[in-house]
Steps between C-alpha positions, in 0.01 A plus 500: 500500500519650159822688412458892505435647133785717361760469727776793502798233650581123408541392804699122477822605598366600811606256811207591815487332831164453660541469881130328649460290727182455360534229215176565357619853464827420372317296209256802449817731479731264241201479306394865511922574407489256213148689347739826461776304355734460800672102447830549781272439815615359834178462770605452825262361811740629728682864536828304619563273207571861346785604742654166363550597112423856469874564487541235227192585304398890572186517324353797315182556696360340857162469582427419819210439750441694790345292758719188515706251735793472619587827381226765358544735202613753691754352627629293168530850397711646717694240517562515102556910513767456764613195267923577433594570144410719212226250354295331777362804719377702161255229392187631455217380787135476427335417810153332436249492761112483586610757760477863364436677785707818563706307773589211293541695178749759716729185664517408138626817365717500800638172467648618136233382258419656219183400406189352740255255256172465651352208460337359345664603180470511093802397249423825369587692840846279557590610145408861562766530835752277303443729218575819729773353655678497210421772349521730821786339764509604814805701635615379821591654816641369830477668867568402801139324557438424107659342189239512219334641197449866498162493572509903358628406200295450150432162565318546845285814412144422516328368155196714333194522561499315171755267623327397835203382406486379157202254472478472888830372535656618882838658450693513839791708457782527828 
């Protein structure tokens, strides 16, 4: 997995945790994460081993699967946006699934993500929604049903036409 050419951010200082409980997956991630320049990764096999440090070691960004056991994606996130403290419940949440139908892509969005990564997926597209999450953050709001990312803000508006497809590349956008 080559690294992406020209890259806007260095990205070494950043510290991700990859929840899978898929370790081929987790592998594919780290390796896709260390392509773009990312060195602070933590891969976990399962979502609870994260309830156990993420108040010690908040990370920057967590990228999680949807479909896994004991607890899914859906619910790691909820459970991490109703997280106490100022750090822990603003983490940023890509959700990466196979699953992109409306349903799944909605409970995501739901759940507090703020982006959905179909797979399968390039080093180029993980750099890309880093990339935007830095350079557009997401407000967030809180209701009596949802504590979240404004998904009207900047950062959830739908790409281009440019930006959806470029070279073929499937852009899901909650």
């Amino acid at each position: 997995m080559g690294k992406p050419e020209a890259l806007a951010y260095d990205l070494s200082a950043l510290d991700v945790v990859v929840v899978d409980d898929n370790r081929f997956m987790l592998k594919v991630m780290e390796a896709m994460l260390n392509a773009i320049g990312v060195q602070q990764i933590r891969c976990l096999n399962d979502p609870t081993q994260l309830f156990a440090q993420i108040d010690a070691q908040p990370a920057h960004l967590l990228i999680t699967d949807i479909l896994m056991r004991p607890i899914d994606g859906i619910e790691l996130t909820k459970t991490i946006r109703a997280w106490g403290g100022e750090v822990v419940p603003f983490i940023p949440i890509f959700a990466l699934s196979g699953l992109t139908d409306r349903e799944h892509v909605l409970s995501a969005a739901e759940a507090g993500v703020h982006e959905v990564l179909a797979k399968p997926i390039s080093p180029r597209q993980l750099y890309g929604r880093i990339q935007r999450t830095i350079e557009h953050p997401a407000d967030f709001v809180r209701s009596d049903t949802y504590f979240g990312p404004d998904r009207r803000s900047g950062h959830a508006r739908p790409p281009s036409l440019e930006q959806r497809n470029p070279g073929g590349d499937e852009v899901v956008n909650i």
